[in-house]
C-alpha positions as CSV (number, residue, x, y, z in Angstrom):
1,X,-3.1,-3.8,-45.4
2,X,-3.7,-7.4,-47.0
3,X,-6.6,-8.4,-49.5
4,X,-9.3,-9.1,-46.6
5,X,-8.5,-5.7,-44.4
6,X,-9.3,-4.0,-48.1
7,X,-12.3,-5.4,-48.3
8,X,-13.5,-4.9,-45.0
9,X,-12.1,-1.0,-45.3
10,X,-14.2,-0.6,-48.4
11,X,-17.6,-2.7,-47.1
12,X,-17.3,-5.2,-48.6
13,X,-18.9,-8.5,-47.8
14,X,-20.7,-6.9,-45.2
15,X,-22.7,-3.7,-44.2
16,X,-20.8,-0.5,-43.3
17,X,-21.1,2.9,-42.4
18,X,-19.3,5.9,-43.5
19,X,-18.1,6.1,-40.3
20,X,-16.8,2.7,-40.2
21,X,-14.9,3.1,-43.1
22,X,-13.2,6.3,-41.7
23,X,-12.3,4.0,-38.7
24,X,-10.6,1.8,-40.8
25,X,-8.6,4.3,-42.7
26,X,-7.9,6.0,-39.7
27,X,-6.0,3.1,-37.6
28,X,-4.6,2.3,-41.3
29,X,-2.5,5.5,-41.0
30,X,-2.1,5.4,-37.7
31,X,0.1,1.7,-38.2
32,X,1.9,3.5,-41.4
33,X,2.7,6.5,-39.7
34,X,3.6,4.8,-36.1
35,X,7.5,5.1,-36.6
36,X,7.4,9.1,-37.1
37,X,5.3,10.3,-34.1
38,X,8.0,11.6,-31.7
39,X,5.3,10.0,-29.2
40,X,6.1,6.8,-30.4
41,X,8.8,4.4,-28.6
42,X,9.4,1.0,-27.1
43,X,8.2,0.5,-23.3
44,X,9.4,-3.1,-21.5
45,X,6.2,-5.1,-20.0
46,X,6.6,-8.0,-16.5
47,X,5.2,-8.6,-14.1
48,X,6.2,-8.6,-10.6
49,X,7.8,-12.4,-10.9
50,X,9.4,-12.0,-14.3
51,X,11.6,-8.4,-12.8
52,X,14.8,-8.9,-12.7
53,X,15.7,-5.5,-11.7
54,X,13.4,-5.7,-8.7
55,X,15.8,-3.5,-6.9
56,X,15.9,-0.5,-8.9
57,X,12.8,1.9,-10.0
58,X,15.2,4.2,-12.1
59,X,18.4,3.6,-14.6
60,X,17.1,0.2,-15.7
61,X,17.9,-1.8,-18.1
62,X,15.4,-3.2,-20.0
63,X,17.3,-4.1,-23.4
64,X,19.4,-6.2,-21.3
65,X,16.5,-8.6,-20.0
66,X,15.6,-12.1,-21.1
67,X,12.3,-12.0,-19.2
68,X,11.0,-8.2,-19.7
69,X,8.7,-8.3,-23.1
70,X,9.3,-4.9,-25.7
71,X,6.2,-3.4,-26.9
72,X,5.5,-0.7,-29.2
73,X,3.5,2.0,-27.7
74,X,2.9,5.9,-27.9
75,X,3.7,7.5,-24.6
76,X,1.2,10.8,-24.5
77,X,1.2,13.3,-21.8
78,X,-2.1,13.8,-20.5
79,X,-2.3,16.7,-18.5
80,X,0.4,18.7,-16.3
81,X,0.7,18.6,-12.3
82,X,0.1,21.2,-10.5
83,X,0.8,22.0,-6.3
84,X,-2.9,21.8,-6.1
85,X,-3.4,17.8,-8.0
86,X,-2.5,14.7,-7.3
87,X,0.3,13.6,-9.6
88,X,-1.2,13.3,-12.8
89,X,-1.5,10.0,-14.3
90,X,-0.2,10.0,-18.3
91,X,-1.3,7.7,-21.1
92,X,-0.3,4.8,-23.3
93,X,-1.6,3.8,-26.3
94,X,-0.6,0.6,-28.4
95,X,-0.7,-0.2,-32.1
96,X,-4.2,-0.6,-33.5
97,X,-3.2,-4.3,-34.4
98,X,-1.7,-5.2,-31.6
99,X,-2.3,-7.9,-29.4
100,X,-1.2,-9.3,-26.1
101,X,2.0,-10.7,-26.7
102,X,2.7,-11.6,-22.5
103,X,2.5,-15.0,-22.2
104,X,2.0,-15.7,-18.6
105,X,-0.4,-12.4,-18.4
106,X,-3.7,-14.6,-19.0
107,X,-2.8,-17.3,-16.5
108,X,-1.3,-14.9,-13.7
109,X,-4.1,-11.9,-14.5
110,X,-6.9,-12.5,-16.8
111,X,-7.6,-15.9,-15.0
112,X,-6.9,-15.2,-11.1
113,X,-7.8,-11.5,-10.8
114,X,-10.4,-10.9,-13.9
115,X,-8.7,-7.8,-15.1
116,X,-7.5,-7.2,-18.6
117,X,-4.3,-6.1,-20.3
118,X,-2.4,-4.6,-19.5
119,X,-4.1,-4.0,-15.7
120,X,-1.5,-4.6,-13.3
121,X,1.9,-4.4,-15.5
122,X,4.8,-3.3,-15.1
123,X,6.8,-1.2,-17.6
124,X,10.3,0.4,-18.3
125,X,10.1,3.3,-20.5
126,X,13.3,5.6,-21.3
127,X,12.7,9.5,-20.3
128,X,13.7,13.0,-22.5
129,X,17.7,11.8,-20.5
130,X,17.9,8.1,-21.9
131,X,17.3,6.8,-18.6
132,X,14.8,3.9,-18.4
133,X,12.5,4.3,-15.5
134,X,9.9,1.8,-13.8
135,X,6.0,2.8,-14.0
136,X,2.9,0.7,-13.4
137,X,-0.2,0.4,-15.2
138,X,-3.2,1.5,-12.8
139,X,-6.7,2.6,-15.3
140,X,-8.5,1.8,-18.5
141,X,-8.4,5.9,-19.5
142,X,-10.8,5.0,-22.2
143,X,-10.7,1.1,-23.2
144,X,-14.1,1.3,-25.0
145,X,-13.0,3.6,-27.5
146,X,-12.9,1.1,-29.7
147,X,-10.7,2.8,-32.5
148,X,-7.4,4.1,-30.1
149,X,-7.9,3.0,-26.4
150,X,-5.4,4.2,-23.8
151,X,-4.5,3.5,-20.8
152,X,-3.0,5.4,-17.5
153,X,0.1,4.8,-15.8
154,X,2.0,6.2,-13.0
155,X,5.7,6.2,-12.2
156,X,7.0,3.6,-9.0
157,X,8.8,6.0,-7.3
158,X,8.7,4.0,-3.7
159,X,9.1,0.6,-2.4
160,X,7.0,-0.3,-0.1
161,X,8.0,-2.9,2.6
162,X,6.1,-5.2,5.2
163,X,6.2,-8.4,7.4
164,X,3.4,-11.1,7.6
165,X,3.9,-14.0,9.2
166,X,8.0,-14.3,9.3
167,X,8.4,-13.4,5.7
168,X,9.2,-9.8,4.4
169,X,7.9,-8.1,1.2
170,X,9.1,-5.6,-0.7
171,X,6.8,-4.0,-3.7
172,X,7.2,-1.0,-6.0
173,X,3.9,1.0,-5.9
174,X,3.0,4.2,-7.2
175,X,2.0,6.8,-4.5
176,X,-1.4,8.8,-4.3
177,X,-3.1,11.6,-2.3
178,X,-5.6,11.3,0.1
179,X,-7.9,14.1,0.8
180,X,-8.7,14.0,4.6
181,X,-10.3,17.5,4.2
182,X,-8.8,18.1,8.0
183,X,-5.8,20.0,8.9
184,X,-3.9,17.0,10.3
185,X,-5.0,16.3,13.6
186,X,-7.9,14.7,15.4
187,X,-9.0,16.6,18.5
188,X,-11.7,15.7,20.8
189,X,-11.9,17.0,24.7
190,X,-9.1,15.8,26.3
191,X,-7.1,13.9,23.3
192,X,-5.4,14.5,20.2
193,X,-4.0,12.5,17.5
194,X,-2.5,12.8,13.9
195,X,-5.0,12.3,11.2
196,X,-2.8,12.7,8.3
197,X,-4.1,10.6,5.3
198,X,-2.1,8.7,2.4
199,X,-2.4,5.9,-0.3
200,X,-0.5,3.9,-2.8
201,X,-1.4,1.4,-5.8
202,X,0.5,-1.6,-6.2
203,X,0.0,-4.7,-8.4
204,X,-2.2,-7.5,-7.2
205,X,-0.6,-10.9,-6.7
206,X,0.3,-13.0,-4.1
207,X,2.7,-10.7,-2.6
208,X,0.4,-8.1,-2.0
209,X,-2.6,-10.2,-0.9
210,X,-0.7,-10.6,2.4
211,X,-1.4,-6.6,3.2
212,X,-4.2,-6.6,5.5
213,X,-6.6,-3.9,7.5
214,X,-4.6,-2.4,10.7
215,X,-1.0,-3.5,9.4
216,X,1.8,-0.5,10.0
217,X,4.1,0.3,7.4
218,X,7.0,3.1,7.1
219,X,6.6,5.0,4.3
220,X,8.6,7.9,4.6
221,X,12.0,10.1,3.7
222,X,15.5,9.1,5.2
223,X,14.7,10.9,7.7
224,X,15.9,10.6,12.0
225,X,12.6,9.4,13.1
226,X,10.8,8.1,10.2
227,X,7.1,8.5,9.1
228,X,5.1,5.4,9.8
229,X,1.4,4.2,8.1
230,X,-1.5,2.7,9.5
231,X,-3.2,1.1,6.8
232,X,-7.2,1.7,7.1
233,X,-8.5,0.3,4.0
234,X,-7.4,-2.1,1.4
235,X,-9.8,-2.3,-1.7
236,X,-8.7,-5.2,-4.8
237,X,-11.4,-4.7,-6.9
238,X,-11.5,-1.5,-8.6
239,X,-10.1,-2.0,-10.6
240,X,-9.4,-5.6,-10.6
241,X,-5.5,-6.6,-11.0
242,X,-4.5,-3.7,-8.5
243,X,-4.6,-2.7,-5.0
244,X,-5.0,0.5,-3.7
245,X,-3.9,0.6,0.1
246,X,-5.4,3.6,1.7
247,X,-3.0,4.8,5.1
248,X,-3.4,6.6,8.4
249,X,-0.9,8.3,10.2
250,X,0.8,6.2,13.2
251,X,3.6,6.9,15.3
252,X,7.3,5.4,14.6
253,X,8.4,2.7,17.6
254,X,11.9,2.4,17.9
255,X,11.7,-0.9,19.6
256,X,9.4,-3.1,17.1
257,X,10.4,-0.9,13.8
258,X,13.7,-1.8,12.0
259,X,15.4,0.3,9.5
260,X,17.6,-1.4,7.4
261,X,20.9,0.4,6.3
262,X,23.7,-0.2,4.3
263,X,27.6,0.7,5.4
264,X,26.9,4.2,4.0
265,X,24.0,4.7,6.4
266,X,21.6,5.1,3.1
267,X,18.3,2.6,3.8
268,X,18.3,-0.1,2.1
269,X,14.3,-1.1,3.6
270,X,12.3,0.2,6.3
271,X,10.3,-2.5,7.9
272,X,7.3,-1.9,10.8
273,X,6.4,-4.2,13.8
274,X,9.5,-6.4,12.1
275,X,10.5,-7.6,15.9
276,X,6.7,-7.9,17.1
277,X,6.6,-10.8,14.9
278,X,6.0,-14.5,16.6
279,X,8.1,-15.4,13.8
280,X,11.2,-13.9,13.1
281,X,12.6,-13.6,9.8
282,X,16.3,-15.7,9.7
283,X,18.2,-12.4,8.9
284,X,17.0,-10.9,12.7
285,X,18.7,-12.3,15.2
286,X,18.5,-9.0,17.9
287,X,15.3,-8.3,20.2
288,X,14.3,-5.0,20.4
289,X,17.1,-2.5,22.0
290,X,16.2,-2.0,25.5
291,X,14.7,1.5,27.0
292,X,17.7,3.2,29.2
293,X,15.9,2.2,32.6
294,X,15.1,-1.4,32.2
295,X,12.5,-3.2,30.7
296,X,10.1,-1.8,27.9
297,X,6.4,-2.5,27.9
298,X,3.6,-1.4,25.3
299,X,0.3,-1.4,24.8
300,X,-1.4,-1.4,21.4
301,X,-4.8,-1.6,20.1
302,X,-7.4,-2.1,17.5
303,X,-8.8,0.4,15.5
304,X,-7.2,4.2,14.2
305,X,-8.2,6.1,17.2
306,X,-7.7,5.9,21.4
307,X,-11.1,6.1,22.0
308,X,-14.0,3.2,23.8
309,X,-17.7,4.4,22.8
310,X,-20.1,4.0,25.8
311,X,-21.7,0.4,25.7
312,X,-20.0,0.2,21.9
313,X,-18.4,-2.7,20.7
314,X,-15.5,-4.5,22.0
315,X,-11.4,-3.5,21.5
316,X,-8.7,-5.7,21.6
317,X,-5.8,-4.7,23.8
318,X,-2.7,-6.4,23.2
319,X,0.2,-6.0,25.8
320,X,3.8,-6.8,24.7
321,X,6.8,-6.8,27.8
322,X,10.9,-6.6,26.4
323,X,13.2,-8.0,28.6
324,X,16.7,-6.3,29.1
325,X,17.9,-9.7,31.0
326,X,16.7,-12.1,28.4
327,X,17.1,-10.2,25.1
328,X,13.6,-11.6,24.0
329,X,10.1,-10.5,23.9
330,X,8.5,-11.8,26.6
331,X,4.9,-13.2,27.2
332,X,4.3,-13.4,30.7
333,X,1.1,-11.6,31.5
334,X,0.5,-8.6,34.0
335,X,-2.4,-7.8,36.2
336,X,-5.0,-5.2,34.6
337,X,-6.7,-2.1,35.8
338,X,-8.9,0.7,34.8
339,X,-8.9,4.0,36.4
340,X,-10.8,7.3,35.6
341,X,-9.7,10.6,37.2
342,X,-7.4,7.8,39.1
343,X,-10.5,6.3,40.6
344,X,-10.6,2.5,40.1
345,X,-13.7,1.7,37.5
346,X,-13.5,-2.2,37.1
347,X,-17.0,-1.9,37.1
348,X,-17.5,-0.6,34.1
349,X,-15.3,-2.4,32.2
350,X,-16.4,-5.7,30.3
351,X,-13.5,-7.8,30.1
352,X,-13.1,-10.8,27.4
353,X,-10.0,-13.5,27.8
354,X,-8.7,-14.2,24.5
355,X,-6.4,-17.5,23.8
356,X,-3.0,-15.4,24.1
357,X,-2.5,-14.3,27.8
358,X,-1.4,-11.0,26.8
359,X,-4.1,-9.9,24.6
360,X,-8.2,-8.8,26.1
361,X,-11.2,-7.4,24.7
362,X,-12.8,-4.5,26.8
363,X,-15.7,-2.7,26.7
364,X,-16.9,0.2,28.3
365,X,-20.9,0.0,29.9
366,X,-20.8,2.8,32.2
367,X,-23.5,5.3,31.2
368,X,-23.5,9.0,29.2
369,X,-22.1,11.0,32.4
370,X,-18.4,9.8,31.7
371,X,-18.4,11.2,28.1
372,X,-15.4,12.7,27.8
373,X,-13.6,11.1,30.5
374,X,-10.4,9.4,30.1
375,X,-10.1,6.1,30.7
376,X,-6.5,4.4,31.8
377,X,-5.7,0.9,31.2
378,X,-3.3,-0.3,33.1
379,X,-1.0,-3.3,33.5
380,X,1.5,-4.3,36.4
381,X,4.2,-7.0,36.7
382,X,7.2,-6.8,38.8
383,X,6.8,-3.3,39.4
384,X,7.0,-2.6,35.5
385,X,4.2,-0.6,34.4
386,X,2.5,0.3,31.3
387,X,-0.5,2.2,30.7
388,X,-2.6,3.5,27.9
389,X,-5.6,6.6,28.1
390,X,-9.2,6.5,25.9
391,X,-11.6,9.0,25.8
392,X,-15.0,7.9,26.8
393,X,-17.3,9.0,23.4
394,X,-20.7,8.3,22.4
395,X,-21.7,6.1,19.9
């Protein structure tokens, strides 16, 4: 403590409480004492950009790096997870005089995403074994407590991958539960569909502003058929410097999803819709393996569920054709039809063009009588057929 922290400590040259004066004797011991907590370590601060392990989430090393920043900090277990929590997030405090030493953290943080430090960091910090492991910074636990804030982290334990636009991503994120407060599956009178619910946190940068509403990922185990992600919400601003991707439960297709593997057969990245893409990235060279009885046709659509709400709004319907001659994904459109109980209903289906030949908008404007119905959308060309059912519901 130098000359002015004395004086400040003791009152003097301005008015202070008792209280105050604790404060300052308080974080006085806590920077003497720092070194002989067992709490106390050194954790490894970067960003996304300045990783240089950006493969890796576990046996790191951070001693090693020229762009990961040490940091004094006290690592302090919160609370203890239980089968009936979400993983528990733990704590990290930092020395009462310190300061932001990351240099690019105000420019690439402060500046573009209006968080604060340490919001949105990564850091490596060595478990009870010695081994470094990767965690991210995701809450202010109690930043206004003026005299020892903390903060909550969570350990990256996946890596999330995606395609937008040609170009593949690949971020470490922390995983979360989602309560759906269901027991997995949507059920309505004639259809049924999984409804299981997941979400992850992951820094907010430029990587991660390219995740969007609707986008499929695989998140999932190496498993034979692996577990794929609708993502339903994506929410950048609480807090700011993260984002926390909220996921439904979509079905795995073998003919647009492309696991990656090395020449062990472990995966090395698991990417959805990769060969739906209008731009391939230069590493995929092969269409989409063909079905075993010629060409492969599917139907997607917008929203989470296969349903069309009488005289609701309008849902895109996007049809995609694989050629087994060609190797290539191709575009030629199909004729359309809607049938209910195999009974034609073009009728009461608004249709809207849209500028890609292979995508509509329908709508349904019969009246309340064909609640429950199921409506089949249908689309020929050269004998190849695909087809897609919606239950009729009310608004």
């Amino acid at each position: 403590m130098n000359l002015h922290e004395y004086k400040q400590a003791l009152g003097m040259g301005g008015v202070h409480t008792n209280g105050q004066r604790h404060s300052y004797e308080a974080q006085d011991i806590i920077e003497h004492t720092w070194y002989d907590d067992p709490a106390s370590m050194v954790a490894y601060f970067y960003d996304y950009y300045h990783d240089d392990e950006k493969d890796k989430n576990t046996h790191l090393h951070p001693e090693c790096s020229k762009s990961k920043i040490p940091v004094d900090i006290k690592y302090i277990i919160n609370a203890y997870q239980s089968l009936s929590k979400d993983t528990v997030d733990y704590r990290i405090m930092f020395k009462p005089s310190y300061k932001c030493n990351v240099p690019y953290y105000k420019e690439a943080f402060e500046e573009t995403c209006h968080c604060e430090y340490p919001l949105g960091m990564y850091l490596d910090i060595k478990d009870q074994d010695g081994i470094w492991r990767k965690w991210l910074v995701v809450a202010e636990a109690n930043k206004y407590n003026g005299d020892f804030p903390n903060w909550s982290i969570l350990p990256c334990t996946y890596r999330y991958c995606w395609v937008h636009d040609g170009k593949k991503y690949k971020m470490w994120g922390a995983p979360r539960s989602q309560n759906s407060y269901n027991y997995g599956e949507w059920r309505e009178y004639k259809m049924s569909s999984q409804e299981n619910q997941t979400k992850f946190v992951v820094p907010y940068n430029k990587e991660t502003a390219t995740l969007f509403h609707n986008m499929r990922i695989i998140y999932s185990p190496q498993i034979e058929t692996p577990i794929c992600w609708r993502i339903t919400k994506v929410e950048g601003i609480n807090p700011f410097g993260l984002m926390n991707i909220t996921l439904y439960q979509d079905e795995y297709n073998q003919y647009t999803d492309v696991i990656e593997k090395d020449e062990n057969g472990n995966w090395i990245a698991a990417w959805a819709d990769l060969l739906k893409e209008s731009n391939l990235p230069s590493d995929i060279t092969s269409a989409p393996p063909p079905q075993e009885y010629g060409d492969y046709v599917e139907i997607t659509y917008s929203g989470t569920k296969p349903h069309l709400k009488v005289n609701g709004s309008y849902k895109t319907i996007t049809l995609t054709y694989y050629s087994t001659q060609t190797d290539t994904v191709d575009q030629t459109p199909g004729e359309w039809s809607y049938l209910i109980d195999d009974t034609d209903v073009s009728d009461l289906v608004k249709v809207l063009e849209t500028d890609s030949p292979n995508t509509i908008k329908v709508k349904f404007i019969g009246d309340e009588e064909y609640l429950g119905k199921v409506l089949t959308i249908k689309n020929t060309r050269d004998n190849i057929i695909a087809e897609k059912q919606f239950e009729i519901v009310s608004l």
